[in-house]
C-alpha positions in Angstrom: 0.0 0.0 0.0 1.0 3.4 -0.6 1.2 4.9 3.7 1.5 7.8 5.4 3.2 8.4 8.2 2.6 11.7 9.9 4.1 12.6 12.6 7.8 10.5 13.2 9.1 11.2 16.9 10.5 7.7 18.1 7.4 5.9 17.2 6.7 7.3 14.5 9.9 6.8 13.1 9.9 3.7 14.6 6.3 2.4 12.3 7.6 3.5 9.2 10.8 1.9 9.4 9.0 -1.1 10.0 6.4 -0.3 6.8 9.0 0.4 5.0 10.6 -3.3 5.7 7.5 -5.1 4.7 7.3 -3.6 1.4 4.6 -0.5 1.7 5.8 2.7 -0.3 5.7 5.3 3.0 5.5 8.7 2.5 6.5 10.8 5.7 5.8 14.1 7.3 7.3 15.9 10.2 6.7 19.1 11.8 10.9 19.2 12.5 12.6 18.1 9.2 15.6 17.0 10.9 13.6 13.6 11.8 13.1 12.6 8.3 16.3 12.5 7.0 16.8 8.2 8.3 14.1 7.3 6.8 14.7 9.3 4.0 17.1 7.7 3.4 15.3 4.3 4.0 13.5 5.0 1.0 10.5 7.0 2.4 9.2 9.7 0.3 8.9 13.0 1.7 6.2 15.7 1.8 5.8 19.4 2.6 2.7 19.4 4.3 0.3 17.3 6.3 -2.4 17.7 3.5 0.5 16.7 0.9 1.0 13.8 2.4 -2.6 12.7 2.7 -2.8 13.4 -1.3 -0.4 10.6 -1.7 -1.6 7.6 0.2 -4.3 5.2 0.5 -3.5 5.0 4.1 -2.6 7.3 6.8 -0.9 6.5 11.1 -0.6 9.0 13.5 1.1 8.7 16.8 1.4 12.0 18.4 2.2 13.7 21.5 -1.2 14.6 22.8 -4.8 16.1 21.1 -2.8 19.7 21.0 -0.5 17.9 19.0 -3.2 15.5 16.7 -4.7 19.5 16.6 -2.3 20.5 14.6 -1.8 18.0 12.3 -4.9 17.3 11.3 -6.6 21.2 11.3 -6.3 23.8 9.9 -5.6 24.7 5.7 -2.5 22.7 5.8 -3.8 19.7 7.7 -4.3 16.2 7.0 -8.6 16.8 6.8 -7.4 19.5 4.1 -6.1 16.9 1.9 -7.7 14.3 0.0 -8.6 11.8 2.3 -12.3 10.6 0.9 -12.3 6.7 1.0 -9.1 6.0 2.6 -8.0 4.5 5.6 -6.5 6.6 9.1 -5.3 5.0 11.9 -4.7 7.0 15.3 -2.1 5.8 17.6 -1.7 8.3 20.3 -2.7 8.0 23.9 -4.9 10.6 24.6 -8.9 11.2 26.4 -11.4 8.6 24.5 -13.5 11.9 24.0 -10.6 12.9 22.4 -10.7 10.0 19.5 -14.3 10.5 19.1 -14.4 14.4 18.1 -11.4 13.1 15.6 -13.5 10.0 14.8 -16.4 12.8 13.8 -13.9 15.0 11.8 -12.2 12.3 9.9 -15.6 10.5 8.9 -17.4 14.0 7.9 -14.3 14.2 4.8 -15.4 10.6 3.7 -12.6 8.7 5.4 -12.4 5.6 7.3 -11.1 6.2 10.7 -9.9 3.3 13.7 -8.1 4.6 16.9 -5.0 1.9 17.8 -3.1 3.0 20.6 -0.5 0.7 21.4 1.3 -0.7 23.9 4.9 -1.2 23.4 8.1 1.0 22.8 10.8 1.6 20.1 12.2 -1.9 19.9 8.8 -3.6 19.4 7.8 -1.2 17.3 10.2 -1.8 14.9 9.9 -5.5 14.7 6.5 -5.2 14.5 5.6 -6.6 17.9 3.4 -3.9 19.8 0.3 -4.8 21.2 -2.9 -3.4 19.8 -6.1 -1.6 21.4 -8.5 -1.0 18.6 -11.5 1.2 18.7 -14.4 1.3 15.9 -16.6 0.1 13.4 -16.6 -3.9 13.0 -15.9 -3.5 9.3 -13.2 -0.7 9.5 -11.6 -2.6 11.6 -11.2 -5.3 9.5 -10.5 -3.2 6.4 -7.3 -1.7 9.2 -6.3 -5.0 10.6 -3.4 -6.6 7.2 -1.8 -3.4 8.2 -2.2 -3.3 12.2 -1.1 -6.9 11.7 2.0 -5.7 10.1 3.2 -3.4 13.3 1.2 -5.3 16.5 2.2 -9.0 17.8 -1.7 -8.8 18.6 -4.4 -6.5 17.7 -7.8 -6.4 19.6 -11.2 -4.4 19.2 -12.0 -3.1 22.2 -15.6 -1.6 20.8 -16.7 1.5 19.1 -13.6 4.9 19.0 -12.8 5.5 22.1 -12.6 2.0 23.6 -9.1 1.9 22.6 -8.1 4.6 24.6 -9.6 3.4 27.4 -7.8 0.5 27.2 -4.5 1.8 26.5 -4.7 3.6 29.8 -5.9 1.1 31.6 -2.5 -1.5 30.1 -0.2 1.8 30.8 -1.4 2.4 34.6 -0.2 -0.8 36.2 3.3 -0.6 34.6 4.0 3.1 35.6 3.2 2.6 38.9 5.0 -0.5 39.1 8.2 1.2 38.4 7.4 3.0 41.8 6.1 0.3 44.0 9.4 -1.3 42.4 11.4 1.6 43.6 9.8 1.0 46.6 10.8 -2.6 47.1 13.9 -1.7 46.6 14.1 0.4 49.4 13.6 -2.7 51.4 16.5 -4.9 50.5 19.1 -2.6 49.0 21.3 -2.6 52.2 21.5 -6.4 51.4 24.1 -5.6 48.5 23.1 -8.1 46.1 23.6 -8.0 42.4 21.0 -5.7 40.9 21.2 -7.6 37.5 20.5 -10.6 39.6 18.0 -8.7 41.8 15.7 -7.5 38.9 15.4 -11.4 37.2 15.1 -13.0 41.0 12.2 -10.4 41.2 10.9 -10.8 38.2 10.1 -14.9 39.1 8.3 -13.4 41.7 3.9 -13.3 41.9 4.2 -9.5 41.6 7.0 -9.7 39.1 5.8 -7.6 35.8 6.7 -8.7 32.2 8.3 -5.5 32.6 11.1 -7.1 34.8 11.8 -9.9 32.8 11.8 -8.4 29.5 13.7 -5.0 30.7 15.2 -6.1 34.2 18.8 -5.8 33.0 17.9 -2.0 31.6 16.3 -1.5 35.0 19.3 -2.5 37.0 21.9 0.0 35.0 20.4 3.2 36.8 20.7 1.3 40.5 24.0 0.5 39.7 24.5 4.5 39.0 24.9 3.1 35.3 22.9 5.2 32.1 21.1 2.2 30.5 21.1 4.4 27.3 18.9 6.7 25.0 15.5 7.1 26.2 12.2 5.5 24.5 9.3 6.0 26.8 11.1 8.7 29.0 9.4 10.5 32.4 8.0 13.5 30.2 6.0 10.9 28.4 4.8 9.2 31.3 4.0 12.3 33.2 1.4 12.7 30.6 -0.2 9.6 30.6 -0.3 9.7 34.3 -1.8 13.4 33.9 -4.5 11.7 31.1 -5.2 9.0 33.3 -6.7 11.0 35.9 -8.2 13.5 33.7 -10.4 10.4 32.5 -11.4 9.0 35.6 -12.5 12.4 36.7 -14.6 12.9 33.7 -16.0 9.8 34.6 -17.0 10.8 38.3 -13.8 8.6 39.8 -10.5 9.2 41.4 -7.4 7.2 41.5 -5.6 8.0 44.5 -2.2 5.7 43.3 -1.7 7.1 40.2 -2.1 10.8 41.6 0.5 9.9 44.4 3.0 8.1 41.7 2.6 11.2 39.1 3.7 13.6 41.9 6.6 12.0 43.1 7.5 11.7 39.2 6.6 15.6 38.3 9.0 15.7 41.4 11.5 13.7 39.3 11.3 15.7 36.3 11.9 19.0 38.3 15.1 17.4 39.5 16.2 17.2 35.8 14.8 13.6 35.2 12.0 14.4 32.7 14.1 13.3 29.4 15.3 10.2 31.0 14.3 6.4 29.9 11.0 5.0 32.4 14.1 2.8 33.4 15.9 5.2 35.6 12.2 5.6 37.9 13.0 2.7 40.3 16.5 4.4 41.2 14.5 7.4 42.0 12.7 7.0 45.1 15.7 5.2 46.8 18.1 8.0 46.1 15.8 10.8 46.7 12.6 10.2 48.6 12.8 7.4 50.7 13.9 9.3 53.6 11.1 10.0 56.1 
């Protein structure tokens, strides 16, 4: 298929890589041109605008920042909705409100488009093999019409329900992990004066009944920052999460509900990013707490 990929910040850059390897012809757009030049030279085509872009494809992905961010690429005379989308297919990735995707939804679908929300969980690496995990949101059939290319970037891709399930459900697959990395923080507060190998720590954990797949699949990378080590360049770093965290308990006060852990974790990490933290991997948040909080 001919794909367009606006939008290529580490995931983004990340998906059409990974289109590019299974054989669609991407085109790319970026607000920062700098970004484009890898896959560039890849062999994606480049356009000027937003709406350039969606003259050239049958199929457009987003994964964006937040709706300020989906605002500006898809508004506005430049914008994606000022192209010709009628009869093609738009994915949205990012993980934003669920009222959010809807008013999108409405947008895109006024201009004659198909439109299916698919956050994803899942960073960099299994982006770029292909293997992030899917949490559709739409219409039965433009779901199935989306799914040969969702296929192509998810290890598994579900519909949740009608747009806006998806984002429900990414934030409901995001919460447990990024307060994990502070109950983990936590933990280690408890048996660091033992002196035991971190490395070894983090996979001993991770055999463990509250051991995450986080732990075995990134306990190594978890173990560099409580050794004092850098485990290397971010790709979910605490800016990101900050925001989740901050959309997280947006939505459950739209819907009349509070969630007392997340607020408590996305303090202590606003109180990370203050101390210079914010463009650091989600890795580094165990080492945190122990270094900086703990102290009653």
């Amino acid at each position: 298929m001919r794909v367009g990929v606006a939008g290529v910040g580490r995931m983004g850059a990340a998906i059409a890589a990974r289109l590019i390897e299974v054989g669609h012809e991407v085109t790319v757009w970026n607000r920062t041109p700098d970004k484009i030049k890898p896959l560039a030279e890849a062999g994606a085509k480049v356009a000027a605008t937003p709406a350039e872009l969606a003259n050239a494809i049958e199929a457009i992905v987003t994964i964006l920042t937040n709706n300020e961010a989906l605002a500006a690429v898809y508004d506005g005379p430049q914008g994606l909705l000022a192209g010709d989308v009628k009869g093609k297919l738009v994915i949205e990735m990012s993980t934003v409100q669920p009222h959010e995707e809807m008013a999108l939804a409405e947008k895109v679908r006024a201009k004659g488009a198909v439109f299916v929300e698919c956050p994803v969980g899942g960073t960099v690496g299994p982006a770029r093999q292909g293997k992030l995990l899917g949490c559709a949101g739409g219409a039965k059939e433009d779901f199935e019409k989306a799914k040969p290319l969702l296929d192509q970037m998810c290890r598994r891709v579900e519909l949740m329900g009608p747009v806006g399930s998806g984002a429900s459900m990414k934030l409901a697959i995001n919460l447990p992990l990024l307060v994990f990395y502070q109950a983990l923080a936590e933990a280690y507060v408890l048996c660091r004066h033992l002196e035991l190998d971190n490395t070894w720590l983090m996979e001993f954990l991770s055999d463990t009944s509250g051991g995450p797949n986080v732990l075995k699949n990134r306990g190594p990378v978890i173990a560099k920052p409580l050794d004092g080590k850098d485990p290397g360049a971010a790709n979910f770093d605490i800016d990101l999460i900050r925001k989740d965290l901050a959309t997280m308990v947006a939505e459950a006060k739209a819907r009349g509900a509070t969630l007392p852990l997340v607020e408590r974790t996305l303090a202590i990490y606003d109180a990370a990013a203050k101390d210079g933290w914010g463009k650091r991997d989600g890795a580094w948040l165990p080492a945190y707490w122990p270094n900086h909080g703990a102290k009653s």
